[in-house]
N, C-alpha and C positions, 0 to 999 in steps of 0.2 A: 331325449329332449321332448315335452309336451309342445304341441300344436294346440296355438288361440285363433279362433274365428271369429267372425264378429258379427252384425246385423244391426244395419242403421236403422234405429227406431226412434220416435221423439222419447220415450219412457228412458230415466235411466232409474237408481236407483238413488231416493232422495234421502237425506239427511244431512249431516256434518261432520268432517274429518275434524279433528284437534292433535295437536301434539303437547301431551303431556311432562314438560317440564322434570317432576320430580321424578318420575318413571319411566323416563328417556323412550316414553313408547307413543306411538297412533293411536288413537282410540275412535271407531265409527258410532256417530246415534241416530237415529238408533239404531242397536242389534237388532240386526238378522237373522236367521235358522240358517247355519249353513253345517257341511258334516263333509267336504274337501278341502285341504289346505295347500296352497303350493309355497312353496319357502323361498324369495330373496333374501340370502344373508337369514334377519328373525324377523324379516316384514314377510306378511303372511296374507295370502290371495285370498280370501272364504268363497267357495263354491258352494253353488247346489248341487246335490248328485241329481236330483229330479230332471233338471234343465240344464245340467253343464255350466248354469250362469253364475259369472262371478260378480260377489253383491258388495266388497270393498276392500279393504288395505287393512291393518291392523297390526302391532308387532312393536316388539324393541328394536330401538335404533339410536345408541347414544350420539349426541350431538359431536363430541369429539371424533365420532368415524365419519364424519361429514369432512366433504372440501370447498372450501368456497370457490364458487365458479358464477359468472355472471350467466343466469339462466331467464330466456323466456318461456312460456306456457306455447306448445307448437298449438298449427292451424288443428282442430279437429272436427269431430263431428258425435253427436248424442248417440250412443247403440247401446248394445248388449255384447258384453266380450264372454264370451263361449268359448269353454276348455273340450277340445277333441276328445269323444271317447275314445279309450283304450282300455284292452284287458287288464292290465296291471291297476286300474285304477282302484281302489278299493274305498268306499263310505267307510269318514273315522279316521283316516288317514292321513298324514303329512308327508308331503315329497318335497326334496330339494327340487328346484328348477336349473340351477346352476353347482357345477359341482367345483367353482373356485368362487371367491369371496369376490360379490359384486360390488363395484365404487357406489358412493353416494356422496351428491352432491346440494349443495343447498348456495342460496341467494339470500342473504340476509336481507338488502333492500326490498325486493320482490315480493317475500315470503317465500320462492318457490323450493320444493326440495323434488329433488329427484335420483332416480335409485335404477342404477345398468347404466348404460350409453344414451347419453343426452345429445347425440348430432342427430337431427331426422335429415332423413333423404327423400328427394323424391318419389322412393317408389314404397316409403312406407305407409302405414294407417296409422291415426291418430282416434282415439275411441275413449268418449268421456262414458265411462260406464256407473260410475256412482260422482254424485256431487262435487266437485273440483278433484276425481281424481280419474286421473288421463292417463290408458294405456296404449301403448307405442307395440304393432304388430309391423314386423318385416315380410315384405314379397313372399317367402318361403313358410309362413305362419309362426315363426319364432317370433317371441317376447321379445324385444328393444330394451325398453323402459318403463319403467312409471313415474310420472307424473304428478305432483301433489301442490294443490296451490291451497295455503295455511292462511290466507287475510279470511 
């Protein structure tokens, strides 16, 4: 399992998330340079190797693997979500994060979708790391969630 760290800074990374309809996918604009991918389900993390910094979301996700769940957007804060080095990391590369099929859930009224475990606790982080989307780090540095709010 990778380890996320984070660093509150006013900077995240600007642009806009969309969900594309006809290609049941995310799509961020603008792109970024990124060359690390980490895998929920085909939603896809883009890292820098430079910086470890993760610059958004990106991925198929068809709407029927969604569940509706009344969700709100948790408390959080602006930073930088930073992926632990590690030896095995390699530039170019895609790693699962999970090695069973993470839930997604989505809010029609809200817009909000969200992808792993949507109950925050209190002793997790909340880290808007690129433009409405919000990643959820556990006590332990484990990923939670992510976060995506589509208005």
């Amino acid at each position: 399992m990778f380890k996320f760290y984070y660093k509150i800074t006013p900077e995240i990374y600007e642009g806009k998330i969309k969900y594309i309809d006809k290609e049941y996918s995310f799509d961020f604009f603008p792109y970024r340079n990124s060359d690390i991918y980490i895998l929920l389900n085909y939603i896809t993390i883009s890292i820098e190797s430079s910086t470890m910094e993760a610059k958004y979301i990106w991925g198929c996700s068809p709407r029927t693997n969604w569940k509706e769940k009344k969700l709100t957007i948790p408390k959080y804060q602006k930073g930088k979500l930073i992926l632990e080095e590690n030896d095995k990391i390699q530039p170019g590369m895609a790693y699962d994060y999970a090695t069973e099929k993470v839930d997604e859930y989505f809010d029609s009224e809200s817009q909000i979708y969200c992808i792993g475990d949507y109950e925050i606790n209190e002793e997790d982080t909340c880290i808007e790391f690129a433009t409405n989307i919000i990643a959820t780090i556990k006590q332990n540095n484990e990923l939670k969630n992510i976060y995506v709010l589509l208005k």
